[in-house]
C-alpha atoms as an extended CHARMM CRD file, in Angstrom:
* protein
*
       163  EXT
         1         1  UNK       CA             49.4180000000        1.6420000000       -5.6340000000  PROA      1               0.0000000000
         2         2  UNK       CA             46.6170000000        0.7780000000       -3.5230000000  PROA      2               0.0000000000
         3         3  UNK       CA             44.3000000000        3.2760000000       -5.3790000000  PROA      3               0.0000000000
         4         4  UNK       CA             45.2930000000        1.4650000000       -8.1580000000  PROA      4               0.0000000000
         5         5  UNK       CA             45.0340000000       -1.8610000000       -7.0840000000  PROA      5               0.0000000000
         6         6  UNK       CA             41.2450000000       -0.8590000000       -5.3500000000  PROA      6               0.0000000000
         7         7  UNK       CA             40.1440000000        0.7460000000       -8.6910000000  PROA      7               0.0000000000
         8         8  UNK       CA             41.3240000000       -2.1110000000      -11.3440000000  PROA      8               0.0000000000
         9         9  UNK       CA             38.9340000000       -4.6570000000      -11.3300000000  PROA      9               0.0000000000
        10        10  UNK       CA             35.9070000000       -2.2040000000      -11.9100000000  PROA      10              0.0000000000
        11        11  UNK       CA             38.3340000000       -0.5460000000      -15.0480000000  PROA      11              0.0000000000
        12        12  UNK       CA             38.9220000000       -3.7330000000      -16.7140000000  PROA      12              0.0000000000
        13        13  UNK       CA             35.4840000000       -4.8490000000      -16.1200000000  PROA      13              0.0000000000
        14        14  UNK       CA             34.4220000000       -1.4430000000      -17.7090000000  PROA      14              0.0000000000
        15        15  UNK       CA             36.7710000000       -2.0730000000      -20.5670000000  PROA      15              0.0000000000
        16        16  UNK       CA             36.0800000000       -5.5210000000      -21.2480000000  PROA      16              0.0000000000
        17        17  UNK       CA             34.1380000000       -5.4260000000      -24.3850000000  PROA      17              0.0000000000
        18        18  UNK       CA             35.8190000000       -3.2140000000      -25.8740000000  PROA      18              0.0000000000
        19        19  UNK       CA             39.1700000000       -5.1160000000      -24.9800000000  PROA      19              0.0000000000
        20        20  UNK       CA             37.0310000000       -8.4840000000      -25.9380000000  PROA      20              0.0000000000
        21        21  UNK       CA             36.2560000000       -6.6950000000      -29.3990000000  PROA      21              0.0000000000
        22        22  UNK       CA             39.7260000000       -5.7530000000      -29.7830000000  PROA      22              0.0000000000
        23        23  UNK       CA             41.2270000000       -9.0610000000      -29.3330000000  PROA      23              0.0000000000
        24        24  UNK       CA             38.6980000000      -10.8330000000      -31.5990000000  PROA      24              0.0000000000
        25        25  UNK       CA             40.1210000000       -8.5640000000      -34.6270000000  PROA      25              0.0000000000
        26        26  UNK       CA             43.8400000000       -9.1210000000      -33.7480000000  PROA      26              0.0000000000
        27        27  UNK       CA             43.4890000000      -12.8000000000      -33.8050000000  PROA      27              0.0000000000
        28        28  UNK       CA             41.7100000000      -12.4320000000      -37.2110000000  PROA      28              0.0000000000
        29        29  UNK       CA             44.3770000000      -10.0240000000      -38.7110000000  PROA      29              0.0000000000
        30        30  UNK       CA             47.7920000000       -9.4570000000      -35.9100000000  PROA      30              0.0000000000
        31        31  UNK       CA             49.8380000000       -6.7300000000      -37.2390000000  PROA      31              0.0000000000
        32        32  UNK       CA             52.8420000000       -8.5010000000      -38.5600000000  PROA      32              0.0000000000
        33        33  UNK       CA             55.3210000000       -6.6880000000      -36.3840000000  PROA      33              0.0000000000
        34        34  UNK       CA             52.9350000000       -7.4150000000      -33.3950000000  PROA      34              0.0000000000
        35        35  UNK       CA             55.8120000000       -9.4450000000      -31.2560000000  PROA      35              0.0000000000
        36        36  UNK       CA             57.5980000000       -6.4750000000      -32.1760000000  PROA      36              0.0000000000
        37        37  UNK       CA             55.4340000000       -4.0440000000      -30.3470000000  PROA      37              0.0000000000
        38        38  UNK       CA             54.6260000000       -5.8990000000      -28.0280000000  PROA      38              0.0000000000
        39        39  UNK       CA             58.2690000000       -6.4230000000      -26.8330000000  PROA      39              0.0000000000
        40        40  UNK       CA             58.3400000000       -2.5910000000      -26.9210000000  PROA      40              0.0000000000
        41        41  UNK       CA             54.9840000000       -1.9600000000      -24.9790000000  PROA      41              0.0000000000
        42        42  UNK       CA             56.6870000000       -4.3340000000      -22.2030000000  PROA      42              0.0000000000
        43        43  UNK       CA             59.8420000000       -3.1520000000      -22.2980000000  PROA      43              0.0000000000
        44        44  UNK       CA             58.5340000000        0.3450000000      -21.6380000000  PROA      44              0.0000000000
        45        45  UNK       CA             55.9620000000       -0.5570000000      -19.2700000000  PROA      45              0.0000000000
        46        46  UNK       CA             58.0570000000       -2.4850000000      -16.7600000000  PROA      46              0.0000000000
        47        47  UNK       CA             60.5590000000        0.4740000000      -16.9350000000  PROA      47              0.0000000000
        48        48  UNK       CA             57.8120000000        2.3730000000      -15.1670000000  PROA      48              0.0000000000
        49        49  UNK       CA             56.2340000000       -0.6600000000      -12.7660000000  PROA      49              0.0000000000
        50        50  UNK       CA             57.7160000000       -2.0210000000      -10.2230000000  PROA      50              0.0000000000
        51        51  UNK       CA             56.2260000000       -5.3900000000       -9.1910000000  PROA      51              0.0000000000
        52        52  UNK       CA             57.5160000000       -4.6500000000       -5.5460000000  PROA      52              0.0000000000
        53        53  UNK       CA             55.2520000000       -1.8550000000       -4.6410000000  PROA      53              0.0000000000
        54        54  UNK       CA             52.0700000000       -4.2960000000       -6.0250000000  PROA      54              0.0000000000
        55        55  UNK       CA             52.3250000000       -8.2420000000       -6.5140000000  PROA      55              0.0000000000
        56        56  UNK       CA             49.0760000000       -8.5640000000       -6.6810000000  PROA      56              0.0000000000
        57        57  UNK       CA             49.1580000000      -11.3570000000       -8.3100000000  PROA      57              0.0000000000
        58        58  UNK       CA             50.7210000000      -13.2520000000       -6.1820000000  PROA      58              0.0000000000
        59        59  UNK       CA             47.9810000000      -11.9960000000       -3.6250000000  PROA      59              0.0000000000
        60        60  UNK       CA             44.8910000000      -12.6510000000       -5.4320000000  PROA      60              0.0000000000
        61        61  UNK       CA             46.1290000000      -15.7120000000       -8.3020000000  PROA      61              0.0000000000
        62        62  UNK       CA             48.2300000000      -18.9830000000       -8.2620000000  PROA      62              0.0000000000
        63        63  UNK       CA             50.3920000000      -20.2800000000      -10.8940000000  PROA      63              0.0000000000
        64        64  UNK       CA             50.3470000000      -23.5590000000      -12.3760000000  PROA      64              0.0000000000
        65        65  UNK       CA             52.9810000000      -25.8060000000      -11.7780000000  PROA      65              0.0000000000
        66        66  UNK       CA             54.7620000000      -27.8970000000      -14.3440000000  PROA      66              0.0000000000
        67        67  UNK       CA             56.6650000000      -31.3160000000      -13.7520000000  PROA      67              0.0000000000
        68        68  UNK       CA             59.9510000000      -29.2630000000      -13.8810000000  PROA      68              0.0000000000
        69        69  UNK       CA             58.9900000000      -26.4340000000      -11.9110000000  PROA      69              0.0000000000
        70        70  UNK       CA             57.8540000000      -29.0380000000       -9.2110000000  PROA      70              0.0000000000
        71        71  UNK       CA             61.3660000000      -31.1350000000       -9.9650000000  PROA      71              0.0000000000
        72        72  UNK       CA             63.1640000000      -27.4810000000       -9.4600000000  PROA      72              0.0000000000
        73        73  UNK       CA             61.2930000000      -26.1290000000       -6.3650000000  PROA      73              0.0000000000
        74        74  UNK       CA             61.2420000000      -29.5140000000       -4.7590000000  PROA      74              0.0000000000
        75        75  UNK       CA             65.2000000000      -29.4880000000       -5.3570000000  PROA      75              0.0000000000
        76        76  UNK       CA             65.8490000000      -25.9440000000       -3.5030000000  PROA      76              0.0000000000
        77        77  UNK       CA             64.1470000000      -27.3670000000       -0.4250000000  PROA      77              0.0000000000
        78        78  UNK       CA             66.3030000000      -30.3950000000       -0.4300000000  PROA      78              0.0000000000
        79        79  UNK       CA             62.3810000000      -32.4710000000       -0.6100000000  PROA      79              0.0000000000
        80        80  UNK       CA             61.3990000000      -35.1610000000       -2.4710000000  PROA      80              0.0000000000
        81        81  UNK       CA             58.9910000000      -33.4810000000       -4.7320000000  PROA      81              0.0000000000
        82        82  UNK       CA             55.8200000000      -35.8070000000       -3.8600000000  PROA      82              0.0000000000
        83        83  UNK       CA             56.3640000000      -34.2030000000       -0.3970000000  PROA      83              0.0000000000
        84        84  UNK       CA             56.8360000000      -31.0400000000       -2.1830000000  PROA      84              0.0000000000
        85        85  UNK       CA             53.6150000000      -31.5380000000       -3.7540000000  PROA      85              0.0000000000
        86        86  UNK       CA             51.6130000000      -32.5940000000       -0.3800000000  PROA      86              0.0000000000
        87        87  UNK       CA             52.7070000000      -29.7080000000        1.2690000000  PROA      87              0.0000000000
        88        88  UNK       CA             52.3510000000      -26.8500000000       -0.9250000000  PROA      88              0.0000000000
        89        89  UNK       CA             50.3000000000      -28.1440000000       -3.8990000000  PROA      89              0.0000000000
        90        90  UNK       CA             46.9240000000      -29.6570000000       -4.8690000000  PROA      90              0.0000000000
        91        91  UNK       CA             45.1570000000      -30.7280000000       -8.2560000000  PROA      91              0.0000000000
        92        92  UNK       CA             42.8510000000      -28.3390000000       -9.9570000000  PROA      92              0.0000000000
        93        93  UNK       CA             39.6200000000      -29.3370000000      -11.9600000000  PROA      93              0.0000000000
        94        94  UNK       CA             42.2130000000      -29.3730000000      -15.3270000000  PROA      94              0.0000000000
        95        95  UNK       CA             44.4440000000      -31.6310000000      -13.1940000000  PROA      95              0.0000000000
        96        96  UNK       CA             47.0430000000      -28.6410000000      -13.2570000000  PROA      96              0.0000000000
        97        97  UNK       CA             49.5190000000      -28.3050000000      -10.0090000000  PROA      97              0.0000000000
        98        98  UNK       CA             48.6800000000      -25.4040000000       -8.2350000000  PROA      98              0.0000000000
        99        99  UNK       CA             48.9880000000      -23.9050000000       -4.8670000000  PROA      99              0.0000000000
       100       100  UNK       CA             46.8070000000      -24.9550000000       -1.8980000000  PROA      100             0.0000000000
       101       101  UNK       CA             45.8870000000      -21.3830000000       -1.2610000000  PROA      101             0.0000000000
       102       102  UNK       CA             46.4560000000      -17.2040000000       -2.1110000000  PROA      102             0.0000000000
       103       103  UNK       CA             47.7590000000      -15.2670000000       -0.9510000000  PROA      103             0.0000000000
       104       104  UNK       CA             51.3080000000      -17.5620000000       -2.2010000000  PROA      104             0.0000000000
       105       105  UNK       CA             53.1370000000      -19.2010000000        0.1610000000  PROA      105             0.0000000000
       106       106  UNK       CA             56.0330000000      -18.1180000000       -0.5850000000  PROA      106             0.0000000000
       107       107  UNK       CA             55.4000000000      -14.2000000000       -0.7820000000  PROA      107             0.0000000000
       108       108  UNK       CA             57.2550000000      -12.4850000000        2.1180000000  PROA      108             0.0000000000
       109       109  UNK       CA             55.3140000000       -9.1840000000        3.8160000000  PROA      109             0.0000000000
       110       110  UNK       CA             57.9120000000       -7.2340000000        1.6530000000  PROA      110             0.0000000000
       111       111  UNK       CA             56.1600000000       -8.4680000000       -1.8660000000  PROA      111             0.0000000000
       112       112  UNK       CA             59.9630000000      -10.7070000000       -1.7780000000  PROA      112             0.0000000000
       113       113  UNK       CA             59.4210000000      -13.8740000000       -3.4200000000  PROA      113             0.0000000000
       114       114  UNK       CA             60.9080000000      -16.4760000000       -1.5530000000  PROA      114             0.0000000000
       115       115  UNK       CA             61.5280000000      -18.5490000000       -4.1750000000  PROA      115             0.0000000000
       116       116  UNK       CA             61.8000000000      -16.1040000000       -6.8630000000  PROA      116             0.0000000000
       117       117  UNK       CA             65.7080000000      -17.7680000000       -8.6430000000  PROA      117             0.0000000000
       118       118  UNK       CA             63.5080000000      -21.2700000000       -8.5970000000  PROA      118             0.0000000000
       119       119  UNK       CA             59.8380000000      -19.5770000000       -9.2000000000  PROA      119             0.0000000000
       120       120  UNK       CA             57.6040000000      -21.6070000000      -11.4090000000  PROA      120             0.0000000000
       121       121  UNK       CA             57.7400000000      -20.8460000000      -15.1410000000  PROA      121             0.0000000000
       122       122  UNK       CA             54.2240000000      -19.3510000000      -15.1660000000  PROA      122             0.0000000000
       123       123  UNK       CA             55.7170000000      -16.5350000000      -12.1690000000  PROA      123             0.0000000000
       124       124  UNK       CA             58.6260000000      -15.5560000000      -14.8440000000  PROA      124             0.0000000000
       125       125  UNK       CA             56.7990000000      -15.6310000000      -17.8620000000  PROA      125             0.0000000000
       126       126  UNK       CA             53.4220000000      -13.4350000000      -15.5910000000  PROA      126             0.0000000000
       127       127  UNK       CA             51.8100000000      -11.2670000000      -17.2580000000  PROA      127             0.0000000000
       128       128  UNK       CA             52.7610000000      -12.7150000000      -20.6920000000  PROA      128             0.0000000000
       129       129  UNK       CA             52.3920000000       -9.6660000000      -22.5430000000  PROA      129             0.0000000000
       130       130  UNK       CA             56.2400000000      -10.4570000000      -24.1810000000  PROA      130             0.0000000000
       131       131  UNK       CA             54.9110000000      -13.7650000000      -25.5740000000  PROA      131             0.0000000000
       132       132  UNK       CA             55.2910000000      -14.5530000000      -29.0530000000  PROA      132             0.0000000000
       133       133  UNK       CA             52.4200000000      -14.7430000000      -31.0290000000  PROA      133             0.0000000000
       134       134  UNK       CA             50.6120000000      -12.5950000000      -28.3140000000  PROA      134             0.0000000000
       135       135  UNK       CA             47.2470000000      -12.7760000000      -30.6210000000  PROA      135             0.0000000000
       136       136  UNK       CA             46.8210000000      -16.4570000000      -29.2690000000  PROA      136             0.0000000000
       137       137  UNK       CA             46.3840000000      -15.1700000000      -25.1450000000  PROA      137             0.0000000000
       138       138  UNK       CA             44.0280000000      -12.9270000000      -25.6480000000  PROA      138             0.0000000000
       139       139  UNK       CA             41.6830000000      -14.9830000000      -23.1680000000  PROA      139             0.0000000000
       140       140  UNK       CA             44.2610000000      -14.8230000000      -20.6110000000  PROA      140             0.0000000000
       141       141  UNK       CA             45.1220000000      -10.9500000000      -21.6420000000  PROA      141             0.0000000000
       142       142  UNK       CA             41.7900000000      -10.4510000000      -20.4980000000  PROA      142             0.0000000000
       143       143  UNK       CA             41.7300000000      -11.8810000000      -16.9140000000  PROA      143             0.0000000000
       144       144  UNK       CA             45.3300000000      -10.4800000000      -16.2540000000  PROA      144             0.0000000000
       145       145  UNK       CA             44.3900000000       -6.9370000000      -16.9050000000  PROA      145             0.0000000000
       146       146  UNK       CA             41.9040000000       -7.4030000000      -14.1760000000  PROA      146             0.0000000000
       147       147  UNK       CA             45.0040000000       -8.4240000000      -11.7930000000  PROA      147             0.0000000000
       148       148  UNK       CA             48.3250000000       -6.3690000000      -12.8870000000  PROA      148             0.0000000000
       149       149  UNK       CA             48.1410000000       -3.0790000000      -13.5520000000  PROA      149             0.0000000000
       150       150  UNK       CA             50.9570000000       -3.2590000000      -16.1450000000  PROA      150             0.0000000000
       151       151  UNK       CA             48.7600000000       -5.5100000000      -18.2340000000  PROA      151             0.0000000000
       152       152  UNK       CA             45.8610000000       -3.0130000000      -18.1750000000  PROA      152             0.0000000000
       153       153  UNK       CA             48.6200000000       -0.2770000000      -19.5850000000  PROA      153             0.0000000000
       154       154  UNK       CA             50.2190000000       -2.5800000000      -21.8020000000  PROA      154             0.0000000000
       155       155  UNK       CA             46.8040000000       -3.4050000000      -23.5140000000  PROA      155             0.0000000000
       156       156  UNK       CA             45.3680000000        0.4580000000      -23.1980000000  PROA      156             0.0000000000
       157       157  UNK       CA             48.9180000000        1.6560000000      -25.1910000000  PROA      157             0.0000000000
       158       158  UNK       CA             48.1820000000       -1.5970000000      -27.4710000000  PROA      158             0.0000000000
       159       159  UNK       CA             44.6550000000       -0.0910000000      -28.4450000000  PROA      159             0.0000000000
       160       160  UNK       CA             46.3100000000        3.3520000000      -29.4030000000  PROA      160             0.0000000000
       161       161  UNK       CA             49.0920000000        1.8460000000      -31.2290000000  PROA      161             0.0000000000
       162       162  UNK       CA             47.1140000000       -1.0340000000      -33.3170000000  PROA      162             0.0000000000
       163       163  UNK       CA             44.3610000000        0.2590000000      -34.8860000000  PROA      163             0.0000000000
């Protein structure tokens, strides 16, 4: 996994054309069954990936954090979530919630998630390639295929499949 992880930036910045060029004709035309496949590319995908052995995304990105994710978190630490929110949290320049600092906080040496039954919605949803209406992320596609290997083979097997 480290190979992988060492090698991925320089493969998605080597395939990021072609990936841009690819996106900007599936948001002109998506493939009606496109949620379809794209359930099916994930599905099969995370059959072969497990998150465990990489989590590099919760090494190298944050999430954002909604109201409810703060209200949730906040809850599981028995916290008010203002104190929540000066502890762990800070304001981006789109006045998002988001962590203080990567690697997370809450990511154990083991890849464990600490929080992972309370994780924000953005951790459960990550790397989003089971979204409906996938033709509308493309922009985020783009940077996550740079950070989880799963997204980079989820969006290779979507370039053989949609033509």
């Amino acid at each position: 996994m480290q190979d992988i992880l060492k090698n991925l930036p320089q493969e998605a910045k080597d395939k990021h054309n072609e990936n841009t060029n690819f996106f900007k004709k599936l948001k002109k035309k998506p493939p009606k069954q496109l949620d379809y496949i794209m359930q099916e590319l994930h599905d099969a995908e995370f059959k072969r990936t497990d998150c465990l052995t990489c989590a590099n995304c919760c090494k190298t990105t944050g999430p954002l954090f909604t109201d409810k994710d703060v209200e949730r978190i906040s809850k599981h630490f028995k916290m008010k979530p203002q104190r929540f929110i000066e502890q762990f949290l800070r304001v981006d320049e789109e006045h998002d919630y988001v962590l203080q600092s990567v690697p997370c906080t809450f990511l154990g040496a083991d890849n464990y998630c600490s929080i992972y039954d309370v994780r924000p919605k953005a951790c459960r949803e990550f790397p989003h390639t089971d979204r409906k209406k996938f033709q509308q992320i493309s922009n985020l596609t783009l940077k996550n295929v740079s950070i989880c290997p799963a997204a980079f083979n989820i969006v290779e097997e979507m370039k053989k499949r949609i033509q």
